[in-house]
Structure formats: C-alpha cells, structure tokens
C-alpha positions in Angstrom: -10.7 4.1 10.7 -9.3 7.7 9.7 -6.9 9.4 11.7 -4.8 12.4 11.5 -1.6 13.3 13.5 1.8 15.1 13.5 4.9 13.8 13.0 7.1 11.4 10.6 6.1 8.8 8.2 9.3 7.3 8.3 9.3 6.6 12.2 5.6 6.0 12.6 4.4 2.2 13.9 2.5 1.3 10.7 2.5 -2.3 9.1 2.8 -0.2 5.8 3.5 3.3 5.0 1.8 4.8 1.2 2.2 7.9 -1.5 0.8 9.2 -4.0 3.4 8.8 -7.3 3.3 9.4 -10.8 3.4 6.6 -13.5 6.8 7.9 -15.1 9.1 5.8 -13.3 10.7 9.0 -11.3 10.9 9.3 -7.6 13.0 13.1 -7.9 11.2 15.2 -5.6 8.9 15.7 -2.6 8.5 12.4 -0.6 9.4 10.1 -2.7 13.1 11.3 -2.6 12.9 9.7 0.8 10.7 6.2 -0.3 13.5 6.0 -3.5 16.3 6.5 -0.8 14.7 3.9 2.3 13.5 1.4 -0.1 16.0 1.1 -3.2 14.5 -2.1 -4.3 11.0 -1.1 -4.2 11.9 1.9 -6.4 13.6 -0.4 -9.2 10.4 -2.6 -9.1 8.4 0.2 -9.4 10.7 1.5 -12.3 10.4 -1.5 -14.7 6.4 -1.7 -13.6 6.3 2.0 -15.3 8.4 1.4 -17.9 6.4 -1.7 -18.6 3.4 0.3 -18.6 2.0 -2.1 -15.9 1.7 0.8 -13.5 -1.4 3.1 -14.6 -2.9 5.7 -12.7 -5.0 4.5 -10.5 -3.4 1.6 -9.5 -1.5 0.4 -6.4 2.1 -1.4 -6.0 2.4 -2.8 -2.8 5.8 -3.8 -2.1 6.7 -6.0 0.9 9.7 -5.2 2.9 11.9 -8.0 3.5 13.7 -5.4 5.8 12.4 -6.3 9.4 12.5 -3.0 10.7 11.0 -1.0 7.9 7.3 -0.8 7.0 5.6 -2.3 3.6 5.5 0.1 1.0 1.8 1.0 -1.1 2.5 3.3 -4.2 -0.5 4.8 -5.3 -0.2 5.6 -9.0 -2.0 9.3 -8.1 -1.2 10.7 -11.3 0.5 9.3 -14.5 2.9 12.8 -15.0 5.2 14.3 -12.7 2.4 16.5 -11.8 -1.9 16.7 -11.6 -2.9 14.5 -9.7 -6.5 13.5 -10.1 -9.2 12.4 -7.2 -10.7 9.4 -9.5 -7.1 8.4 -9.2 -6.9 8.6 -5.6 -10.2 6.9 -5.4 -9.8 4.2 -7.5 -6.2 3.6 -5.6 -8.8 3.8 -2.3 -10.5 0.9 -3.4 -7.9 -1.5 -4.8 -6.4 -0.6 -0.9 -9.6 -1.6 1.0 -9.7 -5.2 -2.1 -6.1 -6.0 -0.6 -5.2 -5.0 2.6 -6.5 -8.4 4.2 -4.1 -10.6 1.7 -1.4 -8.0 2.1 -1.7 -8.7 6.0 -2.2 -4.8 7.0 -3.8 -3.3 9.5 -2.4 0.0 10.0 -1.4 2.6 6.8 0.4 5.4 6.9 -0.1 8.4 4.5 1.6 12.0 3.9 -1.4 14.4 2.4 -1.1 12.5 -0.9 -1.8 14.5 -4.0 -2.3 18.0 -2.2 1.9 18.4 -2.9 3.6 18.1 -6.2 0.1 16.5 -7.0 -1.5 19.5 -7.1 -4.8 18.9 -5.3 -6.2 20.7 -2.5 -5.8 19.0 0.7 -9.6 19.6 1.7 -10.7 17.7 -1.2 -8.8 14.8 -0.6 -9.0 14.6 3.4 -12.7 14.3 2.0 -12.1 10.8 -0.2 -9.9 9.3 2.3 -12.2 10.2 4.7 -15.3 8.5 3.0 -13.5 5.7 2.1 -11.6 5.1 5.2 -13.5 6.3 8.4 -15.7 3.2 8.5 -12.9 0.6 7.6 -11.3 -2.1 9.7 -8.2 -0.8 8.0 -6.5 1.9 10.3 -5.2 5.1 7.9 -3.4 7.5 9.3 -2.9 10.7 7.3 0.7 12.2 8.6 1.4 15.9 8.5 4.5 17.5 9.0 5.9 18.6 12.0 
C-alpha cells in the first residue's frame, strides 16, 4: 500500500522509518543530520559498511533499533556520492525492501521524498517508482512531506 501525508518522520507510528543516502559514509546534511543524530549506532554501522565497500548503491541496511521507543532504520544506498541520486538505485533498493520486509518483521515504512533532495531527482519521477512498486504491497509505505 502507498500513502502520502504531512507531518514528521521522526514522530510518525511506523515499525521502521527509511532514506535515501549516499555510499560515502557521510550523514552531513539534509535528513540524515537527523537519522546520524537519533540513531548514533546505526550511523557508525553504516560507516564501516561504506568504508568497507559493503554498502553499494542500490542496496539497503536495515538496522534494528534496540531502543524501544524509536522505529527500525532502512538506509537506502540512493546514490554512491554526496549527490545524483539515480532511479535504478531507488528501484533496486525497492526490491531488496519488498525481499525483506517479512524477515525484518515490518509492516509499516516511513519515507521523506527520497532522492528528490540533496539527491537530485524530481519528486514526480520517484512518487512514480514507489508508487509502482508499493501501491499493491502488503507492506504499508508512507511517503512523509514536510509540514
């Protein structure tokens, strides 16, 4: 299912909350300040995964929270620089999400307008994938825009 709504990422009720990043190992601007600053573990794994060269684009890191109150983390590897992101990238992070979101136990994502930022992309081509890949899924996505 594919939803769209107003309001904060951070506060939604998702099971897990996603972005688009790039494959550099740097979380220094746009959203991700936020996901470097609520998760500081998740952004160290993520680090060493990049530095390892274990986190392409493409590819997805989903981190599991073992703070209670805050949401599971999927970092979509949108773009390998600090900037372009790419819609075979976002597609190809579309489908590892729909191969794991049963063994990562979620039902409900939450997602800023990946890649139409710091990405680069325009947001209509990108509601367009999600949309495709999403709208017909047992997996609920929410797409969440700024108030």
């Amino acid at each position: 299912m594919y939803l769209e709504r107003t309001g904060d990422l951070f506060t939604c009720s998702a099971d897990a909350i996603g972005h688009g990043c790039n494959c550099q190992g740097r979380m220094d601007a746009g959203i991700a300040t936020m996901f470097k600053e609520k998760y500081p573990a998740m952004f160290e794994e993520y680090k060493s995964r990049c530095v390892s060269g274990d986190f392409k684009p493409g590819d997805v890191f989903f981190y599991r929270s073992s703070v209670s109150q805050l949401p599971h983390v999927v970092n979509m590897a949108t773009q390998k620089d600090l900037v372009g992101a790419s819609l075979d990238n976002i597609e190809s992070c579309c489908e590892k999400i729909l191969d794991n979101y049963v063994s990562w136990d979620i039902r409900r994502l939450a997602l800023p307008c990946i890649g139409a930022g710091l990405g680069g992309l325009d947001w209509e081509d990108v509601r367009e994938v999600l949309q495709d890949f999403f709208r017909y899924s047992d997996l609920e996505v929410i797409i969440y825009h700024k108030p």
